[in-house]
C-alpha positions in Angstrom: 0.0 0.0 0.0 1.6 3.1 -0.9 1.7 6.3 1.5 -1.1 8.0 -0.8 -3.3 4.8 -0.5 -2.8 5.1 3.4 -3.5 9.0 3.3 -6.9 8.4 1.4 -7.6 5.5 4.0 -7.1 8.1 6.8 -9.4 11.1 5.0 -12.1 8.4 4.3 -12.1 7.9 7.7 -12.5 11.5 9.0 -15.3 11.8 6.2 -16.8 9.4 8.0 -16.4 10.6 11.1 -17.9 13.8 9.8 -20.8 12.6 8.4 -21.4 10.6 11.9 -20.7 14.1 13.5 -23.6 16.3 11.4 -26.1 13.0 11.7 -25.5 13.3 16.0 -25.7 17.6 15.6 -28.7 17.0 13.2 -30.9 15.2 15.7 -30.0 17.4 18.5 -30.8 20.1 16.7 -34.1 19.0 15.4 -34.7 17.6 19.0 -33.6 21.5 20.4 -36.3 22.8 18.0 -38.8 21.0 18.5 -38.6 21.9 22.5 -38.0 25.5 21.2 -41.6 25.6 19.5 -43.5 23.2 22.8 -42.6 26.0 24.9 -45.1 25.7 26.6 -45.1 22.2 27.6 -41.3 22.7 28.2 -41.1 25.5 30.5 -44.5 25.3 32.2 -44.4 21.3 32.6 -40.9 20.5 32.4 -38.7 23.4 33.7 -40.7 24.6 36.3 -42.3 21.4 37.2 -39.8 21.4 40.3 -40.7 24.7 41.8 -44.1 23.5 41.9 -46.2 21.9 45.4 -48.3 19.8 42.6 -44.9 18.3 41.1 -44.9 15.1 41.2 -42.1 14.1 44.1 -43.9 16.2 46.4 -46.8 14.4 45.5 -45.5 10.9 46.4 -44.1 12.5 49.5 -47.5 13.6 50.8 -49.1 10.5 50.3 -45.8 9.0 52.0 -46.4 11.1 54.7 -50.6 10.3 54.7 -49.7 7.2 54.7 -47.1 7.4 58.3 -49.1 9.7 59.2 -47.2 12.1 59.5 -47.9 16.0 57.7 -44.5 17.2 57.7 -44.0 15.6 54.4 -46.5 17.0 52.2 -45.2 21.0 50.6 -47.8 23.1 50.5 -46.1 26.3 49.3 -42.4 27.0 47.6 -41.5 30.6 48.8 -39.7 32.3 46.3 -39.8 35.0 43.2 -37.9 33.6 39.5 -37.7 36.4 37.6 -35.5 37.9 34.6 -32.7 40.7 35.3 -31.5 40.5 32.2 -33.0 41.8 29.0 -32.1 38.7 27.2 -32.5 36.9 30.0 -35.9 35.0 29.3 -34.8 34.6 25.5 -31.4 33.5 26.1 -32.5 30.9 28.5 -35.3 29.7 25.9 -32.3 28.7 23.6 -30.1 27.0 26.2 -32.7 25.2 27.9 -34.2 24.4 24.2 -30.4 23.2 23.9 -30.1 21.2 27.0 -33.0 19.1 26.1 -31.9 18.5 22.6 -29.1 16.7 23.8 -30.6 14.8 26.5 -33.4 13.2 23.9 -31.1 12.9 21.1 -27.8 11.3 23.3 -29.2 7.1 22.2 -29.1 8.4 18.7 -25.6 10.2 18.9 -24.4 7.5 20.7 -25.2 4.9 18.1 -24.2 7.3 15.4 -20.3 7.0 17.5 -20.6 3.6 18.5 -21.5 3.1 14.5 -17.6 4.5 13.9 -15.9 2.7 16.5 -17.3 -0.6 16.4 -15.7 -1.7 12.6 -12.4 -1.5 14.2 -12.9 -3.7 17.1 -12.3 -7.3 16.8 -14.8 -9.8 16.6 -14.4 -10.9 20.4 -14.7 -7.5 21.3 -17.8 -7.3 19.2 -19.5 -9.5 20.9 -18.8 -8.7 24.0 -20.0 -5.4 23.8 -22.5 -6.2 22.2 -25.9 -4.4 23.5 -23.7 -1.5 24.5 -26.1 1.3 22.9 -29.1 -0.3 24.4 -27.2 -0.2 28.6 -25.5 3.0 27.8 -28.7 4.5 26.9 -30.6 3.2 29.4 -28.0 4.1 32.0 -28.1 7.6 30.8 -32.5 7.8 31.1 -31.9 6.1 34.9 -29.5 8.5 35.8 -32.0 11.6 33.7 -35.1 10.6 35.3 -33.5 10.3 39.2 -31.1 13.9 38.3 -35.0 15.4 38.1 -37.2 13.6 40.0 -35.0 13.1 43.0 -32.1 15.4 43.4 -33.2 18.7 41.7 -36.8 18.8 43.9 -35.1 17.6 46.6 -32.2 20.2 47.0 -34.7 22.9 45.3 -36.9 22.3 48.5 -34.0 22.3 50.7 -32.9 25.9 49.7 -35.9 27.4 49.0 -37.4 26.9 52.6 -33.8 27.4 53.8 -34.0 31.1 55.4 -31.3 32.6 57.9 -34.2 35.3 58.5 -37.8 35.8 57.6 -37.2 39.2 56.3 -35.0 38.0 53.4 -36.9 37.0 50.6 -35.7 34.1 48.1 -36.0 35.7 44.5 -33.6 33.6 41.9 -32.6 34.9 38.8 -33.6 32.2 35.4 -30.2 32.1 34.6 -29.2 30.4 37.7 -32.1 28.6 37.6 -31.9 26.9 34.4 -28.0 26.6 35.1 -29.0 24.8 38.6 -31.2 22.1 37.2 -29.2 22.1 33.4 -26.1 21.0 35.5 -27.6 18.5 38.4 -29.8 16.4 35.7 -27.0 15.9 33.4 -24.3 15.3 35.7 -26.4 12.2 37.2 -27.2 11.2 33.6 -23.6 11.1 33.0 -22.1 9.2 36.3 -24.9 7.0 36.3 -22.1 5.6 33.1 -20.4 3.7 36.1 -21.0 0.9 35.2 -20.6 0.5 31.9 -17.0 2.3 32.1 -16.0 -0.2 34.3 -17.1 -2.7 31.9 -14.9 -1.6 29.3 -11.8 -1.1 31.4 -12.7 -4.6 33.0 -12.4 -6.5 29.8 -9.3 -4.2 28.7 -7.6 -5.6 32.0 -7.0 -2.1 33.8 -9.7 -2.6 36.4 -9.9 -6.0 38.3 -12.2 -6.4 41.1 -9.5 -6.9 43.3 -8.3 -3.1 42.8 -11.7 -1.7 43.1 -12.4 -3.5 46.5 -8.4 -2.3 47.6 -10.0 1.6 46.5 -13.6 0.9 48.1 -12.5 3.7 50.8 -10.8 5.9 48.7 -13.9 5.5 46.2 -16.3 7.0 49.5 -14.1 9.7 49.4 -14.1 10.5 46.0 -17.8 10.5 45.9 -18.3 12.8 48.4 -16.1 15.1 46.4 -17.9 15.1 43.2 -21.1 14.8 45.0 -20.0 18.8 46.6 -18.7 19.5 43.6 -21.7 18.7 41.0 -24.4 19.8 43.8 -25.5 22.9 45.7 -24.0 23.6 48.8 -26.3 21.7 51.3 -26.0 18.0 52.8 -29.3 16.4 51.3 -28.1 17.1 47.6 -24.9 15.3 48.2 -26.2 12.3 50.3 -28.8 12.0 47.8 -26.2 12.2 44.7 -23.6 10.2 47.0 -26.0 7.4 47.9 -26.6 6.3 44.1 -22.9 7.0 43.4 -22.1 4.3 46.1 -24.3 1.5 44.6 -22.9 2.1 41.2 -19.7 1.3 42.5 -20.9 -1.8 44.5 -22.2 -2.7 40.9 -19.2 -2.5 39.0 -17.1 -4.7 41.1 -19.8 -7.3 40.7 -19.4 -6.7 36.9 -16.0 -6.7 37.3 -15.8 -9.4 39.2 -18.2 -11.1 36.5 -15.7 -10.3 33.5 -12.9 -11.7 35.3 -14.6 -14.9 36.0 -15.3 -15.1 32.0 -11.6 -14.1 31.4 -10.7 -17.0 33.7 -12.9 -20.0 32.2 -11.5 -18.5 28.6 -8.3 -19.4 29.7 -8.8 -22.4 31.5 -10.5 -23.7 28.0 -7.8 -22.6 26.0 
């Protein structure tokens, strides 16, 4: 094969890398719009849905707490003002919230559009083994969507808005943060809820063995705790609820790894 041949090889590639590129920006961007025009199914159901007494976590709590009986669970009111101090404010938030849930419903598809690039190059053991990847990594993601905005952000939402160091001070939020606060707690749990499958990868690539992530089972606390402050506001309930799920991830992927170890082994011991 001459260099030229092997330079057209390489630019073949990137062309179809690019093409898998503008396919995964195509359906997020079709996705964006599409929550750009249901405004108001987007903003009044989905946005604000938190800030709301009616949402429907503090729903479950109150019949929780109907059902202990107990009223201390059910949230009545949500004292606080979201308003715009910006002129753009309201617009520019439109477009990055629009954004934010473009990505979120088109990440299976972009995804598969990547996964459709690397998986030629692997072998065919290493196709089959990863085979359903799409399907767990996507579902991972949803899990980890769906508990970022029906746990966390009402939860810590809750927690600082009826968090007052005096009556006199009144809670009144600007959208940016708003939209920056939910934007950033929903996607990080959608993204470390990939635990598992990471661990899956570097199992079968032999740089994680269950042995080493039972040796780093304290360090791993402690490392969770970090991210858990980092990625959350600044109050204990975000981060124990964040940390908690974070801690059985990791109980799962030594299990997983454990499980790919064993399968390594019996290969082995057949050959």
């Amino acid at each position: 094969m001459t260099h030229k041949e092997r330079e057209m090889t390489f630019l073949d590639h990137l062309e179809e890398l690019r093409w898998h590129v503008v396919r995964s920006v195509a359906a997020i961007f079709i996705f964006a719009i599409a929550a750009f025009l249901a405004n108001d199914f987007v903003w009044g159901t989905v946005i604000l849905g938190p800030t709301k007494p009616d949402f429907w976590t503090f729903r479950m709590l109150c019949l929780l707490g109907e059902r202990i009986g107990s009223d201390a669970l059910c949230i009545e009111e949500l004292d606080f003002i979201l308003q715009s101090r910006k002129v753009t404010g309201q617009f520019t938030m439109h477009l990055t919230s629009s954004a934010v849930i473009g990505l979120i419903c088109a990440f299976p598809y972009a995804f598969w559009e990547v996964w459709r690039f690397v998986s030629p190059g692997l072998h065919d053991g290493e196709k089959k083994s990863s085979r359903g990847a799409v399907f767990f990594v996507s579902l991972l993601f949803v899990l980890g969507i769906l508990f970022g905005y029906y746990i966390i952000t009402p939860m810590s939402f809750n927690f600082l808005v009826n968090y007052k160091v005096a009556p006199e001070i009144a809670n009144e939020f600007d959208i940016t943060y708003y939209v920056g606060f939910i934007s950033t707690l929903v996607l990080a749990c959608g993204i470390l809820f990939q635990i598992p499958m990471i661990t899956l990868f570097l199992s079968k690539a032999g740089i994680v063995t269950p042995t080493l992530l039972k040796a780093y089972r304290k360090h791993s606390i402690v490392v969770i705790l970090f991210l858990s402050a980092i990625l959350t506001p600044p109050d204990i309930v975000s981060q124990i609820l964040i940390a908690i799920p974070l801690s059985l991830l990791y109980e799962i992927s030594i299990m997983i790894s454990r499980r790919v170890e064993k399968k390594h082994l019996k290969a082995l011991a057949q050959e």
